[in-house]
N, C-alpha and C positions, 0 to 999 in steps of 0.2 A: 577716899578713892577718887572723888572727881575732881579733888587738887592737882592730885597725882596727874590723871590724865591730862587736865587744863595744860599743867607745866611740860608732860610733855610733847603736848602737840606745841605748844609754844618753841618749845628748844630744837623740836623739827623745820618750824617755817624759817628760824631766824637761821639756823647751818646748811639750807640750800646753798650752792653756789650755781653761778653760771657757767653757761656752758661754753668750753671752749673747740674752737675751730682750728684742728691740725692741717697746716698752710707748708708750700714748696718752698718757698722765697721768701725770706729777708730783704729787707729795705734801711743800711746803714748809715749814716750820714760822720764821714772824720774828718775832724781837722789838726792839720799838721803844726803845730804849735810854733814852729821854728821860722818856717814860711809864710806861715796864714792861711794856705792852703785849705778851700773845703773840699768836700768831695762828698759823690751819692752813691753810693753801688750795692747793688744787688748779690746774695749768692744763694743758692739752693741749697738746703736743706741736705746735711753729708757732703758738702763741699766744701773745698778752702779758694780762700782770696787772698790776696796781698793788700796791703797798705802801708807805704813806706820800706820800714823795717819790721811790720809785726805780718803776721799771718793768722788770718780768723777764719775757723772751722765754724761752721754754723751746725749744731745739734740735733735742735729741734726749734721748731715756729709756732705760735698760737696766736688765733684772733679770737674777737667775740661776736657773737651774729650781732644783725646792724639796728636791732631793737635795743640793745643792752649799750653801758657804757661803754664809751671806745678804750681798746686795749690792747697793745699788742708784745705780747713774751718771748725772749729766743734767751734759748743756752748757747751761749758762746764761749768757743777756747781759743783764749787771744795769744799767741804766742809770740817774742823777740829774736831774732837773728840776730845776736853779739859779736861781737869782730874775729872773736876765733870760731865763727862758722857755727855755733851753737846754737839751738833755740830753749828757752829760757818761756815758761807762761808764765804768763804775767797777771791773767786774769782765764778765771772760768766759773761759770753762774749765768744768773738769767738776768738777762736786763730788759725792764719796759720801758713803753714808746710814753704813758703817759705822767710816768716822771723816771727822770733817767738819772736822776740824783740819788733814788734808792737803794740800785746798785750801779755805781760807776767803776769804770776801770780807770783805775791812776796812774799816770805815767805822765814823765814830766815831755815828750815831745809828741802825744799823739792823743788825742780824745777823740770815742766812738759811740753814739748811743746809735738806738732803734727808730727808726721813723715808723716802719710798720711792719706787715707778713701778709700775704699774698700770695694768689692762687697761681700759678703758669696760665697764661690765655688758652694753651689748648686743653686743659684740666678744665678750666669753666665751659668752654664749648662742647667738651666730651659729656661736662654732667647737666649740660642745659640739652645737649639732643636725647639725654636717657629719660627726662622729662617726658610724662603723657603727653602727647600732644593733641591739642582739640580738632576735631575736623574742620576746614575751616571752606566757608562759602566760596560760590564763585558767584560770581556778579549776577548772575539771570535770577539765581536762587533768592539771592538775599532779597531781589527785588521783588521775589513772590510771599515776601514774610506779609500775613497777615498785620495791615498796623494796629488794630482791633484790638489785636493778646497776643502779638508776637508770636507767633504760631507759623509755622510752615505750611502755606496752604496746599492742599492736595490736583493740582490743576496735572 
């Protein structure tokens, strides 16, 4: 019986995973094979972009909070504009920022991986004012702190 259990507290600690952090924004980094062309560009999360001749819809976005190894996942649908006006995917899956040779999209005049996934600036602002926030001193106050115990003296 306490094999049993040993193994399976064991086969619980080792299948945690971490925890992922669903993000607005993609951070791409292509280059245009033909030109040499690099390029950075951003898109949000259900949007499309252009590059070149492909069009990349971004899916979904994940990070990892910033305890844990760095990591950052996006589903992407890369598609081609062919000369008779078509679009043509050419690649769809998830590619990460910290090896992007796991899933690469092949194409012989365009390479795209993930640099990262990221919040909108006003997304972190909204969730840093829903933050408690501490009461904070004003100058007269702080300077009546007891240095004794840190104590607020009663004057």
């Amino acid at each position: 019986m306490h094999k049993y259990l040993f193994a399976l507290l064991l086969l619980t600690s080792v299948c945690v995973h971490s925890a992922e952090i669903p993000t607005e924004t993609v951070v791409l980094r292509g280059v245009d094979k033909i030109t040499g062309r690099v390029s950075t560009m951003q898109a949000s999360v259900g949007k499309q972009i252009s590059f070149g001749h492909l069009t990349i819809s971004v899916e979904k976005c994940f990070t990892r909070p910033p305890e844990e190894t760095p990591e950052n996942s996006a589903f992407l649908v890369v598609s081609e504009k062919k000369i008779d006006g078509t679009n043509v995917d050419i690649f769809t899956g998830w590619m990460f920022s910290s090896n992007p040779a796991l899933s690469a999209m092949e194409h012989p005049g365009y390479d795209i991986w993930v640099i990262a996934c990221k919040q909108n600036e006003k997304t972190v602002e909204k969730t840093l004012s829903e933050l408690v926030e501490a009461p904070v001193l004003q100058t007269d106050e702080m300077q009546s702190i007891d240095e004794n115990d840190g104590m607020l003296s009663e004057d």
